[in-house]
C-alpha positions as CSV (number, residue, x, y, z in Angstrom):
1,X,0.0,0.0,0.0
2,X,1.0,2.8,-0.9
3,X,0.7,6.8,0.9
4,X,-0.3,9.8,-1.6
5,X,1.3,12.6,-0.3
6,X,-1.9,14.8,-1.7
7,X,-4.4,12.5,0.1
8,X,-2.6,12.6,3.2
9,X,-2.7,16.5,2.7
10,X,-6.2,16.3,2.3
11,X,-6.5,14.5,5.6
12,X,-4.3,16.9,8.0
13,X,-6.7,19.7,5.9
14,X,-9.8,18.6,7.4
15,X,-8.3,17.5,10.6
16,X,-7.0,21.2,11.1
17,X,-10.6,23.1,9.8
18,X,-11.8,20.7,12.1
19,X,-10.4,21.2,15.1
20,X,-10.5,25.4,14.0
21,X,-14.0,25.2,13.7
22,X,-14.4,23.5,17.6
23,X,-12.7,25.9,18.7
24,X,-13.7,29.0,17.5
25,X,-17.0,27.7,18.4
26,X,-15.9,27.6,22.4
27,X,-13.8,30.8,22.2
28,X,-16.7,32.8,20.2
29,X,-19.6,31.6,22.4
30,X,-18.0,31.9,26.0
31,X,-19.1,35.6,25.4
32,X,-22.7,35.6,24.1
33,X,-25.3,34.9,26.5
34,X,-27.6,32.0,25.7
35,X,-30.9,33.1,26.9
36,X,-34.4,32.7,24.4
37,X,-34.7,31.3,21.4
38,X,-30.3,31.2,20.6
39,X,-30.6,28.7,23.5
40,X,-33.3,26.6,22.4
41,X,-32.0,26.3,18.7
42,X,-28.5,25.8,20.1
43,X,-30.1,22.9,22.0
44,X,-31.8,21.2,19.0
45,X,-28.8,21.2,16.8
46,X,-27.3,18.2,17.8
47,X,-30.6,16.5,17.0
48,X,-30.7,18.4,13.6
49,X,-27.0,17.3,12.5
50,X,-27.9,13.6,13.9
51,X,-30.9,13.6,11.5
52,X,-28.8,15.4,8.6
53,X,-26.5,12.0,8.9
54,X,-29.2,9.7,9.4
55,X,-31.6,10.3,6.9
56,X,-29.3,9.7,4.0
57,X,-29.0,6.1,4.8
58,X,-32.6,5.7,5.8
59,X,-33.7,6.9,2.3
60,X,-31.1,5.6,0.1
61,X,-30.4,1.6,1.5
62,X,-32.6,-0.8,1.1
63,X,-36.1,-2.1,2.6
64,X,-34.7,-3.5,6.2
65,X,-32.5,-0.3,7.0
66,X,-35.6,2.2,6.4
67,X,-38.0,-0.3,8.1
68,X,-34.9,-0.6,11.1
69,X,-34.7,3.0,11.3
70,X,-38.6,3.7,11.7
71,X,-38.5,0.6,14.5
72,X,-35.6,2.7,15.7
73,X,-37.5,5.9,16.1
74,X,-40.8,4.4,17.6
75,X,-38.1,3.0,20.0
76,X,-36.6,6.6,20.8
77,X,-39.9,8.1,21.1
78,X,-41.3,5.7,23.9
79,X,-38.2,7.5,25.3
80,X,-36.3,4.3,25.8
81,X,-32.6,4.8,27.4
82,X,-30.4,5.7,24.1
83,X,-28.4,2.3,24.5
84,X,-31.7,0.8,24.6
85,X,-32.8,2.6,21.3
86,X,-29.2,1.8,19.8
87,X,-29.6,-2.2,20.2
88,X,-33.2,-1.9,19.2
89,X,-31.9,-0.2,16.4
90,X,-28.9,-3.2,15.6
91,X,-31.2,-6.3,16.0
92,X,-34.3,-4.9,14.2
93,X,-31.1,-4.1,11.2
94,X,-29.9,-7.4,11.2
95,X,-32.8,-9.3,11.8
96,X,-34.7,-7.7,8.9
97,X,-31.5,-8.1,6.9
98,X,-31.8,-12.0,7.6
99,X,-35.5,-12.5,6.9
100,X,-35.6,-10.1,3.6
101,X,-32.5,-10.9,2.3
């Protein structure tokens, strides 16, 4: 195997914009205050970026992952613990997988 130079590049790239963007996020918001409506969508974003990751696969695989992923979600809203929700999520995957092919 061989290392590209270029890819490798690529790799420190994001790795650094990554770790910028982190960052800046901490240093910038230590001074605003979070009261209202900056607070509540501040809270909702990790749900938003979770969903912007998920629902990719959930439209674009096959039958068992979109029918694993709406078990998974009735699991998550009878508010199940989130390891809970993430095994349901596994066996109802693999078990579907298994019975339609």
């Amino acid at each position: 195997m061989e290392l590209d130079p270029i890819t490798l590049l690529a790799i420190a790239g994001m790795a650094v914009a990554t770790f910028a963007t982190r960052t800046a996020g901490f240093a910038f918001m230590r001074f605003m205050p979070l009261k209202g409506r900056m607070k509540a969508a501040l809270d909702a974003m990790p749900a938003a970026i979770l969903m912007s990751v998920i629902a990719p696969t959930v439209v674009a695989t096959g039958v068992a992952e979109t029918l694993a992923a709406v078990i998974t979600a009735g699991a998550a809203m009878l508010r199940l613990p989130l390891i809970a929700v993430v095994i349901v999520g596994m066996v109802s995957v693999v078990g579907l997988r298994i019975v339609l092919g």
